[in-house]
C-alpha positions as CSV (number, residue, x, y, z in Angstrom):
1,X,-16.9,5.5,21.7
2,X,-17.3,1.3,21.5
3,X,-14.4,-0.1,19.2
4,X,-15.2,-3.2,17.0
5,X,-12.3,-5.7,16.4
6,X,-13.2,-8.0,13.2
7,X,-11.7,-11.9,14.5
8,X,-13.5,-13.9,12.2
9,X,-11.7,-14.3,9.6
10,X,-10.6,-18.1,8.6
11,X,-6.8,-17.0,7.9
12,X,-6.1,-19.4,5.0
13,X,-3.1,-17.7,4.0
14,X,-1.2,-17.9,7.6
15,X,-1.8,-21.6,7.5
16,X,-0.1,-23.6,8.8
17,X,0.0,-21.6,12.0
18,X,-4.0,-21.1,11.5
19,X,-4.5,-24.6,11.4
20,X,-4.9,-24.8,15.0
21,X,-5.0,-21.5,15.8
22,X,-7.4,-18.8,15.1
23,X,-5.3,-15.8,13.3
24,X,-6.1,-12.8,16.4
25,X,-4.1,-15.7,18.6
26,X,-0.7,-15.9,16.9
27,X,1.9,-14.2,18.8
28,X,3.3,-10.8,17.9
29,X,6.2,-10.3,20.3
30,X,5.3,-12.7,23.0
31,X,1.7,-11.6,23.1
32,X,-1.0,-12.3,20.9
33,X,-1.4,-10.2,17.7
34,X,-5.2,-9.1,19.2
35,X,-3.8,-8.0,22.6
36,X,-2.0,-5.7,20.8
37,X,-5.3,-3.6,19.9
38,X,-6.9,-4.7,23.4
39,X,-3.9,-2.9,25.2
40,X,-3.8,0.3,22.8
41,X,-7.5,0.7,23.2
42,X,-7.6,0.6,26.7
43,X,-4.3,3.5,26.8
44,X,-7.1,5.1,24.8
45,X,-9.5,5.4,26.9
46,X,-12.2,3.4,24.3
47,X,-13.2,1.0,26.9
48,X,-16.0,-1.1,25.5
49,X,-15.0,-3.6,22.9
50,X,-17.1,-6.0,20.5
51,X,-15.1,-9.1,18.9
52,X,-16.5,-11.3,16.4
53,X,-15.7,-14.6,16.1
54,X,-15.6,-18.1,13.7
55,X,-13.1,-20.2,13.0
56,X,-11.8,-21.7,16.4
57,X,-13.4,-18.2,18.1
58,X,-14.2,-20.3,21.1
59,X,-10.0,-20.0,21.9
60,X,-10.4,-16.0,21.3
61,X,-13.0,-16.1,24.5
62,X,-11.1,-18.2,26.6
63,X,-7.8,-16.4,26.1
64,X,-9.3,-13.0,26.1
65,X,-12.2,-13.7,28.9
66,X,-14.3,-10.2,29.5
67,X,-11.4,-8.2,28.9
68,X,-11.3,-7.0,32.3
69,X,-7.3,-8.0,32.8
70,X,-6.9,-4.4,30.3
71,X,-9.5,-2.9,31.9
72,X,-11.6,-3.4,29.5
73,X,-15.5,-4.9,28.5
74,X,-15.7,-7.3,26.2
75,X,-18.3,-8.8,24.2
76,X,-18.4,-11.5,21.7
77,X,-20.3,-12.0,18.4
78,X,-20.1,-15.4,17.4
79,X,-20.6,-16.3,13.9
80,X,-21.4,-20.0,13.3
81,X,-20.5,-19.1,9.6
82,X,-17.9,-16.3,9.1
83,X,-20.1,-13.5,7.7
84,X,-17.6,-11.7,6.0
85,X,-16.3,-7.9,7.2
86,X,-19.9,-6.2,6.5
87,X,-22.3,-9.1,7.4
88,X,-20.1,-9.4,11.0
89,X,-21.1,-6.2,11.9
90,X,-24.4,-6.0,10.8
91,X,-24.8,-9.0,13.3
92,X,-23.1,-6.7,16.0
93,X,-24.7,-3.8,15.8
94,X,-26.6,-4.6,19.0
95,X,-23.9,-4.4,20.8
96,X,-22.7,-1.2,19.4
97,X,-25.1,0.6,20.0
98,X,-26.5,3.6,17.9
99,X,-23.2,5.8,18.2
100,X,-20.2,5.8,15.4
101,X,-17.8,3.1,16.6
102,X,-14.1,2.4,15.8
103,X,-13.9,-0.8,13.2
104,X,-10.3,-2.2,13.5
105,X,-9.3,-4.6,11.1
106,X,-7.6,-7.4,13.9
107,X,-5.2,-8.4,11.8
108,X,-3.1,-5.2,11.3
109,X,-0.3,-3.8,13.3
110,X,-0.1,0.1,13.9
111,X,1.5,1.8,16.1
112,X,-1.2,4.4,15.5
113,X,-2.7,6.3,18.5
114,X,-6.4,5.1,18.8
115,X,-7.0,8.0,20.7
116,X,-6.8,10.1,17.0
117,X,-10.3,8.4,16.4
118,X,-11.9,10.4,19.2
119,X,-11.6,13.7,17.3
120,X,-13.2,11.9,14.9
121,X,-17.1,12.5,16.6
122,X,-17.2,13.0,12.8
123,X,-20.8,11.9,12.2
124,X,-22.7,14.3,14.0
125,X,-20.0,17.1,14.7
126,X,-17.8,17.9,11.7
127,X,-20.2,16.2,8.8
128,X,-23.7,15.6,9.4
129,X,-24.0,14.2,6.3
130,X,-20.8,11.7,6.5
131,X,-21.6,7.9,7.3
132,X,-18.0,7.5,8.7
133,X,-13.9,8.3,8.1
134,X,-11.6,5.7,6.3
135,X,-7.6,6.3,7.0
136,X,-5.9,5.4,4.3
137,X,-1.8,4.6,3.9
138,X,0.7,4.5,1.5
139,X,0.4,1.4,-0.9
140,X,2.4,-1.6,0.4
141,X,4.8,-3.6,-1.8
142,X,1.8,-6.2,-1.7
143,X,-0.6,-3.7,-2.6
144,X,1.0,-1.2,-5.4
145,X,-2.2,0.2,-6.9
146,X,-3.9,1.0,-3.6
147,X,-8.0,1.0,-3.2
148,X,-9.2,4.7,-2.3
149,X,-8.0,8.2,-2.7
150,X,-8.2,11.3,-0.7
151,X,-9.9,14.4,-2.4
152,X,-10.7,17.7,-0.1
153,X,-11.0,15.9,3.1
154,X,-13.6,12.6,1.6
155,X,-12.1,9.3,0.4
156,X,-13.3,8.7,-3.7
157,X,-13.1,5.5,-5.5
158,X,-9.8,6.0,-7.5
159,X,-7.1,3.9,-6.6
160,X,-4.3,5.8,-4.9
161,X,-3.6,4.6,-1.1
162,X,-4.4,1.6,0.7
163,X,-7.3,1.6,3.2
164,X,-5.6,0.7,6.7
165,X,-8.8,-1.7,7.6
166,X,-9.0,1.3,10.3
167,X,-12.2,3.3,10.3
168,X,-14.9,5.3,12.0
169,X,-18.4,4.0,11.2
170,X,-22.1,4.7,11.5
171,X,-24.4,2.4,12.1
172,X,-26.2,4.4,9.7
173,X,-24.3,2.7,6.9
174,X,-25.9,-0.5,7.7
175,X,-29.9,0.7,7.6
176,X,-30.7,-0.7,4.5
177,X,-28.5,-3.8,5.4
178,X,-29.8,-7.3,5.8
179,X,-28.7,-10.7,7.9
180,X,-26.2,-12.7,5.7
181,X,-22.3,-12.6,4.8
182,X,-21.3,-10.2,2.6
183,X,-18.2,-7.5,2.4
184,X,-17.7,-3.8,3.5
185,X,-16.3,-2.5,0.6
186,X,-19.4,-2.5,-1.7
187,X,-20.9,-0.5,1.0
188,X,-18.0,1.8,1.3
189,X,-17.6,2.4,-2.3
190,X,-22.2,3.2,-2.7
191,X,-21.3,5.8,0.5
192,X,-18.4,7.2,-1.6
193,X,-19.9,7.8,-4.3
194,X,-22.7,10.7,-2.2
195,X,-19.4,12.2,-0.9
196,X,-20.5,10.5,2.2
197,X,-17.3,9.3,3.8
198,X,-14.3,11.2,5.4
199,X,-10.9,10.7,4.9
200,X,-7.8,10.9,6.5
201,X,-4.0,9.7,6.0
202,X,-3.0,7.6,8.7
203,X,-0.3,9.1,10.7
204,X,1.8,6.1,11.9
205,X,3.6,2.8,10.8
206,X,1.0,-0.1,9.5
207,X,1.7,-3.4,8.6
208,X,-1.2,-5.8,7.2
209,X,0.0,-9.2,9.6
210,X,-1.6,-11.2,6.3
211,X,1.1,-13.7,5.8
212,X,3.8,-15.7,7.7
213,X,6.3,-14.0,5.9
214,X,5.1,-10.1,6.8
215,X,4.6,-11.8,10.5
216,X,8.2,-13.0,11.1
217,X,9.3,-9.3,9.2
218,X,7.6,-7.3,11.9
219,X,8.3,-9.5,14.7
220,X,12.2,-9.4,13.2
221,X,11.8,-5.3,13.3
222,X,10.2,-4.9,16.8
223,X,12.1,-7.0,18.2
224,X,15.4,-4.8,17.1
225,X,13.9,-1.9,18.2
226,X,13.4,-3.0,21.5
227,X,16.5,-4.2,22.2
228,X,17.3,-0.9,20.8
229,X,19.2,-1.5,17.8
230,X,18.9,1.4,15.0
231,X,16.2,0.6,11.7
């Protein structure tokens, strides 16, 4: 299975540190917040890995190179124009090939194994009919209402959890898809509604890195834990 990591996204509410900075850049515990997927991908085993790009992406490529440092391929999709979450990959799908890939929304933490998503051969195996699998969490203070729900094993669209911006996808989903920028959600909620899409609860912590303030929190709480004082 390829994995997808979504880069491109401007990251107006980290500014200042986006000003100069694209967002998969700012450190996480001495390491960039992107390396963090990079180096739980490659423990894995999901080897190949697409990265869109934007707004400063030509820092991502330097820093990140062809990925080989985690034993890992990388390729790049640049964007000259972010295209948004579904436009982004409909550029990519090239690269991905015609197999159900991991998205990963790249800026989220988890300490999630990616290696769940391999079960997850969910397109052809478990579902024939499903276009992909959403995990969902429990809704975050920043969140309360929450975006999806769970109902017999398929996500609906009632809000009840939060979607984890972590998914299994199709390519299928994308066939009547054109060039241009444009969302994922729509796309998720038309697949919903055929009881087209899988669900699952996500098993491990999750943290959506979407603001300075949720940044220094996490990077307060790892940092603790490694130096091994309680939560």
């Amino acid at each position: 299975m390829k994995a997808m990591i979504l880069a491109a996204g401007r990251g107006t509410r980290m500014a200042p540190l986006t000003d100069t900075c694209p967002k998969p850049l700012i450190p996480l515990c001495g390491k960039p917040l992107i390396v963090h997927h990079l180096e739980k991908l490659a423990a894995a085993g999901i080897k190949d890995v697409v990265i869109n790009h934007a707004w400063l992406g030509q820092q991502i490529e330097e820093a990140l190179g062809d990925g080989s440092q985690w034993g890992l391929t990388i390729r790049y999709s640049p964007e000259q124009e972010a295209l948004e979450t579904g436009g982004g990959v409909y550029q990519a799908l090239d690269l991905l090939g015609t197999q159900p890939f991991l998205l990963i929304n790249g800026d989220v933490w988890t300490d999630w194994d990616y290696s769940n998503a391999l079960e997850h051969k969910i397109i052809q195996a478990s579902s024939e009919d499903a276009l992909g699998c959403l995990w969902l969490v429990d809704n975050p203070n920043h969140n309360p209402k929450g975006d999806f729900a769970l109902q017999g094993g398929r996500v609906i669209n009632e809000p009840q959890l939060t979607f984890s911006g972590i998914s299994v996808l199709s390519p299928a989903l994308w066939s009547d898809a054109t060039a241009g920028a444009y969302p994922l959600a729509p796309m998720l909620r038309s697949a919903m509604k055929g009881g087209r899409l899988l669900g699952r609860h996500l098993d491990g912590r999750w943290v959506d890195v979407g603001t300075p303030e949720r940044l220094a929190l996490l990077e307060q709480t790892l940092s603790a834990e490694s130096a091994g004082v309680p939560r």
